[in-house]
C-alpha positions as CSV (number, residue, x, y, z in Angstrom):
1,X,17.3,4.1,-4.5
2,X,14.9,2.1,-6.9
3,X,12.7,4.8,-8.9
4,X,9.8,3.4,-11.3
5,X,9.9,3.9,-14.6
6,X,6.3,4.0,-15.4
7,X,2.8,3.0,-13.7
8,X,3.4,-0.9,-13.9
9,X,6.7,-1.0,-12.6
10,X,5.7,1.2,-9.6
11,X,2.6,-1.1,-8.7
12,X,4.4,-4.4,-8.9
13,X,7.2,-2.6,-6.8
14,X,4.6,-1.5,-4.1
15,X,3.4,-5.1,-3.9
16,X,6.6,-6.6,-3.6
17,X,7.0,-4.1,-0.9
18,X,3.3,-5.4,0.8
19,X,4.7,-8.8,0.3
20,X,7.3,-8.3,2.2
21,X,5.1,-6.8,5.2
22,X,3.3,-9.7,4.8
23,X,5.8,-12.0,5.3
24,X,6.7,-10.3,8.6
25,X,3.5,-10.0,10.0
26,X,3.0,-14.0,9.6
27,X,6.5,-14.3,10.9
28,X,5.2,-12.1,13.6
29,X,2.1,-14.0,14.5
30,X,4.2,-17.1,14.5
31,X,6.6,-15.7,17.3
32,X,3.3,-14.9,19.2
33,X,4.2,-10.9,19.0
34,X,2.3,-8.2,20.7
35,X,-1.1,-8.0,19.2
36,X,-1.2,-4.3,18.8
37,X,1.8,-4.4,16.8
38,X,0.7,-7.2,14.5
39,X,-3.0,-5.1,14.2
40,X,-0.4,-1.9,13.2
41,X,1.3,-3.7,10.6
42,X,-1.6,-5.5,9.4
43,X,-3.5,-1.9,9.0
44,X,0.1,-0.8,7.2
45,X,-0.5,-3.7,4.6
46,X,-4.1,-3.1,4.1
47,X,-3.0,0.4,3.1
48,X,-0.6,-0.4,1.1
49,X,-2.8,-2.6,-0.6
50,X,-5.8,0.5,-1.2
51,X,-3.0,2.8,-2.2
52,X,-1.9,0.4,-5.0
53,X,-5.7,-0.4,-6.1
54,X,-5.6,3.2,-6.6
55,X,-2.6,3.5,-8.5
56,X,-4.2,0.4,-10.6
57,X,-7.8,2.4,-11.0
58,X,-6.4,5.4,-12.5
59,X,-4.3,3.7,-15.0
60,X,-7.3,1.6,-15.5
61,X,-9.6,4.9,-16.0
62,X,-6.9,6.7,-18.5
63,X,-6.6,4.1,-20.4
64,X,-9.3,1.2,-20.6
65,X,-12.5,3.2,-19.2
66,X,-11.4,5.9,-22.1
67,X,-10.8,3.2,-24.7
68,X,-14.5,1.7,-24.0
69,X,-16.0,5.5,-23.9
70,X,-14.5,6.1,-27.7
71,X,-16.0,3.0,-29.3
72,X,-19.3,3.7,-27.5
73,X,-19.2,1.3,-24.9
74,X,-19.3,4.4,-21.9
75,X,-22.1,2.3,-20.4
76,X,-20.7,-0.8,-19.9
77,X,-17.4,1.0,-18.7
78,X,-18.9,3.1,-15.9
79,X,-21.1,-0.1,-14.6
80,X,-17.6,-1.7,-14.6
81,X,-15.9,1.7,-12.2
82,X,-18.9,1.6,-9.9
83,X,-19.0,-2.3,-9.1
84,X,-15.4,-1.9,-7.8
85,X,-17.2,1.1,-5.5
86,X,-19.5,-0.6,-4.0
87,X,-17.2,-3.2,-3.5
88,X,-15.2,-1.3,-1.1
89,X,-17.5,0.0,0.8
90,X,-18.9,-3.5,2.0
């Protein structure tokens, strides 16, 4: 079984993984398959997707956001975190 060696690997493993699902669900929409399956695998891709843009926000907050906080930019880096917020609530 593949295990991750560190942060990067494990996100561009997890979308390789959503690519894949992608790939059946247009296969899927193709064949004309049931459209409460294609919704379920669609909803399993769109949580794949959140789960990595997690995975991609924390490394982005113990690393970058805390880089910008030391040299005194802690402004500009928590404007930065919230835009992505509001983002996906819309």
């Amino acid at each position: 079984m593949f295990r991750p060696k560190d942060l990067q690997e494990r996100i561009a493993h997890r979308l390789k993984i959503a690519q894949g699902h992608l790939k059946k669900v247009t296969l899927m929409v193709e064949e004309n398959a049931y459209c409460i399956d294609v919704i379920h695998q669609s909803q399993a891709i769109q949580k794949a997707l959140r789960e990595i843009d997690n995975l991609i926000l924390e490394n982005h907050l113990k690393s970058c956001s805390i880089e910008a906080i030391r040299k005194g930019r802690g402004e500009e880096a928590l404007d930065e975190v919230v835009s992505i917020f509001k983002k996906r609530s819309v």
